[in-house]
KERO-801770 format. One record per residue (C-alpha): residue in one letter; x, y, z. Coordinates in steps of 0.5 Angstrom, whole numbers, plus 2048, in hexadecimal, padded with zeros to 3 digits. Each point is the difference from the previous one (the first is absolute). Example, Ala and Ser with C-alpha at 12.3 -4.5 7.8 and 13.67 -1.06 7.14 Angstrom:
residu, u, v, w
A, 819, 7F7, 810;
S, 802, 807, 7FE;
***
This chain:
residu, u, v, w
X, 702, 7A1, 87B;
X, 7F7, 801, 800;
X, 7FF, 805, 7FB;
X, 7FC, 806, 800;
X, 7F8, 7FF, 801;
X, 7FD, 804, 7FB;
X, 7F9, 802, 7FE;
X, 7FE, 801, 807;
X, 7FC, 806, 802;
X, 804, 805, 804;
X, 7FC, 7FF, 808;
X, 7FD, 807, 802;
X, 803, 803, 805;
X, 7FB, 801, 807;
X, 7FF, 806, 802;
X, 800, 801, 807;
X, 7F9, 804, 803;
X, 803, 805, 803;
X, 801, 802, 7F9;
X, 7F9, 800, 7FE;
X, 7FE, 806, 803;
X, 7FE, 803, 7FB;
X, 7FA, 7FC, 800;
X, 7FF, 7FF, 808;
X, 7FA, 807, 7FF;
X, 7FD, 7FB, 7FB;
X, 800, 7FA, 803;
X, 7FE, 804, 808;
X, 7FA, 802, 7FB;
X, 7FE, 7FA, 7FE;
X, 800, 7FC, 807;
X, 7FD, 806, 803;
X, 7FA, 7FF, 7FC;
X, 800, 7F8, 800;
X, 803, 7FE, 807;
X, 7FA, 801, 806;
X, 805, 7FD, 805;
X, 806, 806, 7FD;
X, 7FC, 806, 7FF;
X, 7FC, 7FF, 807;
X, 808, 7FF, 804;
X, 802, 805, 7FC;
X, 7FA, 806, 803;
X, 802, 7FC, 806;
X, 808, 801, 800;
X, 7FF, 807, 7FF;
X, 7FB, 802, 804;
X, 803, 7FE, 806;
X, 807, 802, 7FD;
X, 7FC, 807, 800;
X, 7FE, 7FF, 806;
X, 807, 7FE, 804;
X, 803, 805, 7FD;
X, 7FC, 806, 802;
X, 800, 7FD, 808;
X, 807, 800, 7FF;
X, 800, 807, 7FE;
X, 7FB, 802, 806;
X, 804, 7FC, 804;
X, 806, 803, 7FF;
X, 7FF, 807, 800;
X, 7FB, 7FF, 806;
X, 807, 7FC, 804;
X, 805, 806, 7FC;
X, 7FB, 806, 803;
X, 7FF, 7FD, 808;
X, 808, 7FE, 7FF;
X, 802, 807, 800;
X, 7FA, 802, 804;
X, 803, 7FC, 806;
X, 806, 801, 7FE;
X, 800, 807, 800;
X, 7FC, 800, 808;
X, 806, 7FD, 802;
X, 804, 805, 7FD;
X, 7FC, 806, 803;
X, 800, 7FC, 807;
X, 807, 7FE, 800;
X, 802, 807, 7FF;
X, 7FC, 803, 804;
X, 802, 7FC, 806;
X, 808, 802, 7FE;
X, 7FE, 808, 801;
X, 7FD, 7FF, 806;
X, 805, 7FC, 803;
X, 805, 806, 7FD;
X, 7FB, 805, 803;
X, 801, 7FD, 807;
X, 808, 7FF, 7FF;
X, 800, 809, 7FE;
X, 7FB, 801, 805;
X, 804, 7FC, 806;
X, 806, 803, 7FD;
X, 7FD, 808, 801;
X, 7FE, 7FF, 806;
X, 807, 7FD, 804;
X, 803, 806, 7FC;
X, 806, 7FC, 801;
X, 803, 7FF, 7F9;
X, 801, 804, 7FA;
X, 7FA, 801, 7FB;
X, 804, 7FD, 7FB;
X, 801, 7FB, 804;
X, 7F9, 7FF, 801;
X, 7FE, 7FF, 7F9;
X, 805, 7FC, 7FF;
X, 7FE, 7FA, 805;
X, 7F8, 802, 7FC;
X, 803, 7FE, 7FA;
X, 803, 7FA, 802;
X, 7FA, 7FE, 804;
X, 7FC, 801, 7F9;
X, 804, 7FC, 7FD;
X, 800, 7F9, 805;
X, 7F8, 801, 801;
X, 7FE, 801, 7F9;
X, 801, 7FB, 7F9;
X, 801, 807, 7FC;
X, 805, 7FF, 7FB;
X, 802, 806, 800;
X, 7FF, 807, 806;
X, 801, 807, 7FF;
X, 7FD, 806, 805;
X, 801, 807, 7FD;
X, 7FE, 807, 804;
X, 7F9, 803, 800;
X, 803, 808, 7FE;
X, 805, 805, 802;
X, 807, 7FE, 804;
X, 7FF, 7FF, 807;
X, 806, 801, 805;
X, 802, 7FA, 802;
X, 7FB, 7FD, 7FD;
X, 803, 7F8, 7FD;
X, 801, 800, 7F8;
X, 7FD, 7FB, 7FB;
X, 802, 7F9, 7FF;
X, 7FE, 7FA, 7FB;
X, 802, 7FA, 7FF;
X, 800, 802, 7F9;
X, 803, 805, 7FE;
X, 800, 7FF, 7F8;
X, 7F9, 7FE, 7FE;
X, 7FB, 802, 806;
X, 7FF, 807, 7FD;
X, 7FE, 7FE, 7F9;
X, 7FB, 7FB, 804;
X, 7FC, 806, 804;
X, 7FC, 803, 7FC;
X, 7FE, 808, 801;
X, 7F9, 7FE, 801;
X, 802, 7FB, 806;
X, 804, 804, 803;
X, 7FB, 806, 800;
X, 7FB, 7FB, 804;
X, 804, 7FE, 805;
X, 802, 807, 802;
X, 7F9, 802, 800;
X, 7FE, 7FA, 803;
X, 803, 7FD, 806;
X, 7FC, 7FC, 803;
X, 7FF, 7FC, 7FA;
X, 803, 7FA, 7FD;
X, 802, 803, 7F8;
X, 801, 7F9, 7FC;
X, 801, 800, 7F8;
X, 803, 7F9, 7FC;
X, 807, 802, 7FD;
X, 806, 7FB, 7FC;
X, 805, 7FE, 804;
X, 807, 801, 7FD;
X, 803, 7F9, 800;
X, 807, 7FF, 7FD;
X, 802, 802, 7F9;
X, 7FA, 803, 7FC;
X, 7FA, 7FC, 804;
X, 7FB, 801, 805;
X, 7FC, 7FE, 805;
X, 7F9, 802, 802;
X, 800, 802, 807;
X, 7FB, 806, 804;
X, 802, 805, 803;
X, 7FE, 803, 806;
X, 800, 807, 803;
X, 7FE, 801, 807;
X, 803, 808, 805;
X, 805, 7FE, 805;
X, 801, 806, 806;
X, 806, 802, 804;
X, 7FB, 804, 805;
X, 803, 807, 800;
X, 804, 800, 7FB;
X, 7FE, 7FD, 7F9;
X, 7FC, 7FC, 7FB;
X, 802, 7FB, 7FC;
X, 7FD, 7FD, 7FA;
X, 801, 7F8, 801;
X, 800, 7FC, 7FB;
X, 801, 7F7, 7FF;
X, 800, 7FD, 7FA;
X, 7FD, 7F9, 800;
X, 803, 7FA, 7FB;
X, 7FA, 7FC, 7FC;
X, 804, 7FC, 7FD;
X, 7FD, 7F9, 802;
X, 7FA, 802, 800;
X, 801, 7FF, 7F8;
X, 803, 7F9, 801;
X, 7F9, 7FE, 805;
X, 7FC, 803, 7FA;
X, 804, 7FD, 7FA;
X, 800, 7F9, 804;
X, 7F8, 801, 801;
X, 7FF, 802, 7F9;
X, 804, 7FA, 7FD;
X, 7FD, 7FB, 805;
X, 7F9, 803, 7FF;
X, 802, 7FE, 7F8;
X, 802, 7F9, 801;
X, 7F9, 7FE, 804;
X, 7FC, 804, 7FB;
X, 804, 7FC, 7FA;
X, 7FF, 7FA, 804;
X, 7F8, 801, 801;
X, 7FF, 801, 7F9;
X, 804, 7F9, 7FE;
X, 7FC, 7FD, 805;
X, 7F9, 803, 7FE;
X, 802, 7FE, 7F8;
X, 802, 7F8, 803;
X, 7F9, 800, 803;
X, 7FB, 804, 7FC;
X, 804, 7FA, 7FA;
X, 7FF, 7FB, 804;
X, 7F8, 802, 802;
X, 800, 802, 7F8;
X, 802, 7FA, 7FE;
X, 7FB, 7FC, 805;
X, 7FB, 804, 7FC;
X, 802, 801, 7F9;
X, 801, 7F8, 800;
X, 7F9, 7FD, 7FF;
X, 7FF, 807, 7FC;
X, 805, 7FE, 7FB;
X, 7FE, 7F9, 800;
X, 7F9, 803, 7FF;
X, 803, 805, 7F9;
X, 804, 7F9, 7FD;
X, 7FA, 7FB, 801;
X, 7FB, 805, 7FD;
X, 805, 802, 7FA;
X, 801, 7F8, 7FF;
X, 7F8, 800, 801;
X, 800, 805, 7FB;
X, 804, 7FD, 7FC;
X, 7FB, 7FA, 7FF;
X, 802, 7FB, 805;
X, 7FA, 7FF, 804;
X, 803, 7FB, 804;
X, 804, 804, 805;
X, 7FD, 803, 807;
X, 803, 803, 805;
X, 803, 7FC, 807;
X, 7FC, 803, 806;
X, 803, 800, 807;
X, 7FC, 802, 806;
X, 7FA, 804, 802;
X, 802, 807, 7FF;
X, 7FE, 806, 7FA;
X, 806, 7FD, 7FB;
X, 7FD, 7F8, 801;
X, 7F9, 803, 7FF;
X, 802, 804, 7FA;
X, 804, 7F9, 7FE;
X, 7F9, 7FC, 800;
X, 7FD, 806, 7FD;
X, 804, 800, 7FB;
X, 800, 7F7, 7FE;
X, 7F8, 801, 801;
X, 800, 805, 7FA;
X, 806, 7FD, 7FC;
X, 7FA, 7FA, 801;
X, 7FC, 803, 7FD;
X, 803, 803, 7FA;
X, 803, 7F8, 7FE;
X, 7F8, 7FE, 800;
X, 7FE, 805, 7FD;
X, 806, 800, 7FA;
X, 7FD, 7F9, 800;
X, 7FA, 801, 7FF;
X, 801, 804, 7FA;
X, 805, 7FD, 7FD;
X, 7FC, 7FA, 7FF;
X, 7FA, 804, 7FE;
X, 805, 803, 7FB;
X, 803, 7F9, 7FE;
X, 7F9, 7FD, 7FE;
X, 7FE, 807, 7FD;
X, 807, 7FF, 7FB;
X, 7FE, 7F8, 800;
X, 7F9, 803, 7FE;
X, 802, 805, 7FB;
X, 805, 7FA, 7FD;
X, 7FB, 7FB, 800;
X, 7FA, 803, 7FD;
X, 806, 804, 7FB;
X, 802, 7F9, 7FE;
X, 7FA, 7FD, 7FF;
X, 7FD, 805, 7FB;
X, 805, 7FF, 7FC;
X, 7FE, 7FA, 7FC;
X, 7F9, 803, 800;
X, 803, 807, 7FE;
X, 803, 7FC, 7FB;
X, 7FA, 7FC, 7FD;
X, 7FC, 807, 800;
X, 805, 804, 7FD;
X, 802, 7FA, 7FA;
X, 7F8, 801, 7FF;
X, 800, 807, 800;
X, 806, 801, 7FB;
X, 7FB, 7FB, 7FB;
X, 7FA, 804, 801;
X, 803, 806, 7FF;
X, 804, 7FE, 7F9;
X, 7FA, 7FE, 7FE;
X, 7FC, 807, 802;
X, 801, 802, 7F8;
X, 7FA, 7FB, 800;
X, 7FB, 803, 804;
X, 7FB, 804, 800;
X, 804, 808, 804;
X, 7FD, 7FF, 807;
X, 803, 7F9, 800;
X, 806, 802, 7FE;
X, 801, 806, 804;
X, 7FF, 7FB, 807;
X, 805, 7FC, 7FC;
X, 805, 805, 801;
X, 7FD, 802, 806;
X, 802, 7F9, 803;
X, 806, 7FE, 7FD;
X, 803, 808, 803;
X, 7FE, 7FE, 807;
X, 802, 7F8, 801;
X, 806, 803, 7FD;
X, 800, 805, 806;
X, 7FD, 7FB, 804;
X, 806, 7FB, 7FF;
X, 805, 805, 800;
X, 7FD, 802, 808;
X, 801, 7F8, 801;
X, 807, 801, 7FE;
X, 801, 806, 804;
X, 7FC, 7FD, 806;
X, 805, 7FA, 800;
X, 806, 805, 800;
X, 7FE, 803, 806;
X, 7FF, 7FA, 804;
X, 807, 7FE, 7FE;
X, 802, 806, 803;
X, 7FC, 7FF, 807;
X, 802, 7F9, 801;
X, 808, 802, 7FE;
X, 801, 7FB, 7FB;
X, 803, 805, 7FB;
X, 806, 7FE, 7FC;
X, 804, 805, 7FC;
X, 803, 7FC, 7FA;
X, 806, 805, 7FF;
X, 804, 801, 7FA;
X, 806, 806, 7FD;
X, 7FB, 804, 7FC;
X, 800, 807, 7FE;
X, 7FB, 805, 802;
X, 800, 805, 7FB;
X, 7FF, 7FA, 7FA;
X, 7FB, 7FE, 805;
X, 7FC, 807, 800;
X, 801, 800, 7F8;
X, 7FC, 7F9, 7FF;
X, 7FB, 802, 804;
X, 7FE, 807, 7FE;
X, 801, 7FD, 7F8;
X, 7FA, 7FB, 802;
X, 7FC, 805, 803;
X, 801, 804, 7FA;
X, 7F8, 7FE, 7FD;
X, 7FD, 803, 807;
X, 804, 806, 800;
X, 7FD, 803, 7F9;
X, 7FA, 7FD, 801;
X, 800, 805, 806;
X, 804, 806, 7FC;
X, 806, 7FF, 805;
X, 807, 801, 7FE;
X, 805, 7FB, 804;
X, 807, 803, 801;
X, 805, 7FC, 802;
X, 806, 805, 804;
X, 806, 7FA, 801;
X, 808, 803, 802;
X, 801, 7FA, 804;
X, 7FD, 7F8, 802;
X, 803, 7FC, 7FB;
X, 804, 7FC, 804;
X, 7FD, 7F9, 802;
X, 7FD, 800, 807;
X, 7FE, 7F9, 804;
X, 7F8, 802, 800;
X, 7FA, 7FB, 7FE;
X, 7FF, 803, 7F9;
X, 7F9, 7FE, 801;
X, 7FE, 803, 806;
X, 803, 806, 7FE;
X, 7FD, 800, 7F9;
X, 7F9, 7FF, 803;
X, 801, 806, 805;
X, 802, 805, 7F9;
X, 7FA, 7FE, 7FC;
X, 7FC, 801, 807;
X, 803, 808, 800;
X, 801, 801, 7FA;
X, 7F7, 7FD, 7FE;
X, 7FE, 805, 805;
X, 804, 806, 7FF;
X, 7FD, 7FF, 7F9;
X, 7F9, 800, 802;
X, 802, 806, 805;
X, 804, 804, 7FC;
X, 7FA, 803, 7FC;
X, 803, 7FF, 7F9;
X, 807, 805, 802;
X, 807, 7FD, 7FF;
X, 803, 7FA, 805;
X, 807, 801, 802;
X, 803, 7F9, 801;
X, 807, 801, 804;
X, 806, 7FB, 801;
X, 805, 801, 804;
X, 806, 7FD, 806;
X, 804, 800, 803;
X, 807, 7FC, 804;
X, 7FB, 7FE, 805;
X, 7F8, 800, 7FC;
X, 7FD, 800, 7FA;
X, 7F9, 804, 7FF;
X, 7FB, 800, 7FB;
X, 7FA, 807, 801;
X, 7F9, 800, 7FC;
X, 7FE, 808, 7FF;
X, 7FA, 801, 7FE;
X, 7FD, 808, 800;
X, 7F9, 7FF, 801;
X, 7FB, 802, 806;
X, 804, 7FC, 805;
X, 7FD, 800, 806;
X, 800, 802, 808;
X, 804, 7FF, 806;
X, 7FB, 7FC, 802;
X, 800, 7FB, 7FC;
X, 806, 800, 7FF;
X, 800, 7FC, 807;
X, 7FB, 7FA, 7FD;
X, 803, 7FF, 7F9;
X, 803, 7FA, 802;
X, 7FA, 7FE, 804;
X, 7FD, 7F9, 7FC;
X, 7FA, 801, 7FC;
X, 800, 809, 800;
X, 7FE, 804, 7FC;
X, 801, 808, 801;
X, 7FA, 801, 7FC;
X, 7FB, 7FB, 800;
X, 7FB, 802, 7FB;
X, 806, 801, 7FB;
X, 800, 7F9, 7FB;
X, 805, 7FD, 7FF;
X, 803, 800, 7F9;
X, 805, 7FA, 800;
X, 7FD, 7FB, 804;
X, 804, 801, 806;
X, 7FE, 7FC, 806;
X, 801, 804, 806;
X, 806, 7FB, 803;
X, 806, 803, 7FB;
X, 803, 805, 804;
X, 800, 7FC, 806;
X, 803, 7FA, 7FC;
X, 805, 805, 7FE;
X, 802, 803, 806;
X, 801, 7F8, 803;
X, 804, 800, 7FA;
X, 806, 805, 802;
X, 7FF, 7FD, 807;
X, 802, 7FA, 7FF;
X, 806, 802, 7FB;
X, 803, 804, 806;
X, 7FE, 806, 7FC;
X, 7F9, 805, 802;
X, 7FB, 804, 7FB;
X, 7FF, 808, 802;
X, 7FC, 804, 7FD;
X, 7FF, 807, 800;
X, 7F9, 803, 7FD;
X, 7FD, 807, 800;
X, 7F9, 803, 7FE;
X, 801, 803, 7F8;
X, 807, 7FE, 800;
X, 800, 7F8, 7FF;
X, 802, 7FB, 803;
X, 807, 7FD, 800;
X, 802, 7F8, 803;
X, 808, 7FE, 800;
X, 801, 7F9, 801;
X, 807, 7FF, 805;
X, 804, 7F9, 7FF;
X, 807, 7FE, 804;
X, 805, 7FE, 7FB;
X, 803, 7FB, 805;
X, 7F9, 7FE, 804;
X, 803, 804, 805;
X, 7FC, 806, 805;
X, 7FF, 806, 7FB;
X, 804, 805, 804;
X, 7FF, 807, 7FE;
X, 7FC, 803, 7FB;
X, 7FD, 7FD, 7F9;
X, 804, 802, 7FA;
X, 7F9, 804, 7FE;
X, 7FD, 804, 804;
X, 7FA, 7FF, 802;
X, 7FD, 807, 800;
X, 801, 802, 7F9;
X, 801, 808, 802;
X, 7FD, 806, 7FC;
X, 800, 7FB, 7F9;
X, 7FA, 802, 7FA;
X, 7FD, 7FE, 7FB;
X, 803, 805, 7FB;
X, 807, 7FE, 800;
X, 7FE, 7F8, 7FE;
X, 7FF, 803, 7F9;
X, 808, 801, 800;
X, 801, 7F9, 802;
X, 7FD, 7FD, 7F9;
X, 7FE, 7F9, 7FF;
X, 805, 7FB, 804;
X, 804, 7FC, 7FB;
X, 802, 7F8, 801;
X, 805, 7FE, 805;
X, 806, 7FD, 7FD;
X, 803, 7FB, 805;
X, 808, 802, 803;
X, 805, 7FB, 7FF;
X, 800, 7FB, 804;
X, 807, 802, 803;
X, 7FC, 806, 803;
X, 7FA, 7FC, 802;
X, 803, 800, 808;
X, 803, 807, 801;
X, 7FF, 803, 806;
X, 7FA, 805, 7FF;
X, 7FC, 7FC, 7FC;
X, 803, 803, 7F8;
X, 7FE, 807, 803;
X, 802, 805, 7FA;
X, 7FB, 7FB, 7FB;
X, 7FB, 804, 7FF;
X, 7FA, 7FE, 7FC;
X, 801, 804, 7F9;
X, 7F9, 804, 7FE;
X, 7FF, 803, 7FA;
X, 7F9, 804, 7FE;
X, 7FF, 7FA, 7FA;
X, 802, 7FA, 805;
X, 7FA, 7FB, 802;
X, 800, 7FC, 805;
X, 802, 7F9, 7FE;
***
């Protein structure tokens, strides 16, 4: 007997699309802003909906109008020929004198009823009884008075050479009705009497024919719309083809395959757009070339001559050590320009070094050495080895850690570098007021910000912070010895550990860098664990902070906990130093 299976992952049931409705807006949305082919087909579709639906309503109003028009002249002729063929019948009778009155009416209502299509027939007096004058006669006796209308009569009565006509609902059946006319016309007995004579006339068919008319306009104007959706999306494909073609190999081309080009056909405007297209696509792969190999000699330059200096570097600065520890022995002028040179080929050595770094990074031969480390352990050694630079400034270094200790794969090198760098400018910038140094993280990244109060600067150099060998202010000295590449070495840095470094900065408010790597070397997705804009802070509520306290290490069993040990904080107290 087969055991169970187990451990397997329950499958998913598919839903069907018809349930997704809820997301068809979205996704209409979305084609309509993307799809050329969908949005032109379905201004098409549309407009010649719109338009089939109002010639069909033309249509058939105008049929339904010219329908009861023809119908109702039919009408009127067909009952004027019964009155007349009745009027010869009454006259030929009074003439002969040879039958009774009666009798004579009699034969004018049976030829009434054989010359017309009337449906009903009824003939009453015109005023007071007459002596032997014939009584009135109806072929519906029960309903021909509710059809009359007090207003018809009076026109017939008064007007006895004219045809009174007016539309009526027939009775037909239980509680249903028909459209019908009725026609009112004067009808003689020479010497005798009046009558009012009057014929009912069924239109019952007339709605069928207009129904059937109606119905079929519908299925011609459905079908016209079918038809037009199929040609317009066949003509729209035709066009939009070699469009979309031209949108892929562009995005491809973008992309940095410069080797695609279009497939041109014929000789008309698409094929010309296609040539004009592959003679651009051309010139822009020429191009890059061109300045892809003046970029690569450019990097071999830099590389070349950064390395090639460096065993004379080192001579001069070797030299330059010996001559500036003997500088007690000479004479004030001499040692200062031993100082002097032993200050800048140290300079000068560290711009060698940085020079080199950056042409790592142009030529991508960068390699992390990553390993588990801990941001916070990392944020207190290298503020405790800044420490000297910080009192010679008169700045106050506070490190603010409620999270970060947990290790995180990072090159510990890379990102020491890039604290140093944040944290030696917001020294030399922060106008002697405290810094605040925050670590915190979260279950997707870890973050470290510097927070110097100092002059901070304008949104416009904000943008070239990163720039390599900038300055916002090039008459102001440098104080630490920078070289003018650190902040663009920090920010190639975070790039390569998946990470990014923002910066926020404000006239008369200061500065603040935050420092964003992944945990798991995924995309960042979402904010940092520190904002970047540190709101409505101050200087005066620091003092509150107090002086920030050794960090101790957490257990190693909590080193791995999600949130990076959130809940840590760094103890402070007033009398604590940095350590």
């Amino acid at each position: 007997m087969t055991a169970p299976i187990t451990g397997m992952a329950p499958t998913r049931p598919r839903v069907a699309w018809w349930r997704l409705w809820r997301a068809w807006p979205g996704n209409i949305a979305g084609l309509w802003r993307r799809s050329l082919r969908f949005r032109t087909l379905l201004v098409t579709i549309g407009l010649t909906a719109l338009a089939v639906v109002v010639a069909c309503v033309w249509m058939g109003l105008a049929i339904q109008n010219d329908l009861f028009t023809s119908r109702k002249d039919q009408v009127l002729i067909d009952a004027e020929q019964a009155r007349a063929a009745a009027q010869r019948t009454l006259d030929a009778a009074v003439q002969s004198d040879a039958v009774p009155m009666q009798n004579v009416m009699t034969l004018a209502s049976t030829t009434l009823r054989d010359q017309s299509s009337a449906a009903m027939v009824a003939a009453y007096r015109i005023g007071p009884p007459v002596p032997n004058a014939p009584q009135d006669f109806s072929t519906a006796e029960a309903v021909m008075p509710d059809l009359l209308t007090t207003s018809m009569r009076a026109l017939v009565r008064t007007n006895p050479d004219q045809q009174i006509w007016q539309p009526v609902a027939l009775p037909d059946g239980a509680d249903t009705s028909v459209p019908g006319i009725m026609v009112g016309q004067q009808l003689a007995i020479e010497g005798v009497a009046s009558y009012e004579l009057y014929l009912a006339y069924d239109l019952a068919n007339a709605p069928q024919t207009l129904t059937f008319v109606q119905r079929t306009l519908w299925v011609v104007g459905i079908g016209l719309v079918l038809l037009i959706s199929g040609i317009a999306w066949f003509v729209l494909r035709s066009v939009t083809a070699p469009i979309s073609e031209a949108a892929d190999t562009s995005a491809m081309l973008a992309a940095g395959r410069l080797d695609v080009r279009l497939q041109v056909h014929g000789e008309d405007e698409l094929a010309t757009l296609g040539r004009s297209f592959n003679a651009m696509a051309d010139s822009i792969e020429s191009q890059i070339k061109e300045l892809a190999e003046l970029s690569l000699v450019q990097q071999r330059f830099v590389s070349d001559v950064s390395h090639e200096l460096r065993t004379p570097m080192t001579t001069i600065r070797l030299a330059a050590d010996m001559i500036n520890d003997q500088r007690a022995d000479f004479d004030p002028a001499t040692a200062r320009a031993a100082e002097l040179l032993n200050a800048q080929v140290q300079r000068f050595e560290t711009l060698l070094t940085d020079l080199l770094e950056i042409s790592r990074y142009d030529a991508g031969s960068v390699q992390l050495e990553l390993e588990p480390t801990s941001l916070a352990h990392l944020a207190e050694d290298v503020i405790g080895s800044m420490q000297q630079l910080a009192e010679q400034h008169g700045t106050d270094v506070r490190l603010v850690a409620p999270g970060g200790y947990s290790p995180v794969e990072m090159d510990p090198r890379r990102v020491r570098r890039v604290v140093r760098n944040l944290l030696g400018n917001a020294i030399e910038h922060g106008e002697g007021r405290p810094i605040v140094v925050t670590v915190d993280s979260d279950q997707q990244a870890v973050a470290i910000g510097v927070r110097d109060f100092g002059m901070g600067m304008k949104p416009e150099d904000v943008e070239h912070v990163f720039d390599r060998f900038w300055r916002a202010d090039p008459s102001r000295k440098r104080t630490i010895g920078g070289t003018g590449l650190g902040l663009s070495i920090a920010l190639g840095d975070a790039k390569l550990h998946g990470g990014e470094l923002a910066l926020w900065s404000e006239p008369g408010r200061g500065t603040n860098f935050v420092l964003t790597l992944p945990r798991q070397g995924a995309p960042l997705n979402g904010a940092s664990p520190i904002p970047v804009d540190p709101g409505d802070d101050a200087v005066a509520p620091l003092e509150d902070l107090g002086l920030t306290a050794p960090i101790d290490v957490p257990p190693a069993s909590g080193a791995g906990a999600p949130g990076g040990g959130r809940g840590h904080g760094a103890a402070t107290s007033p009398q604590g130093g940095i350590e």
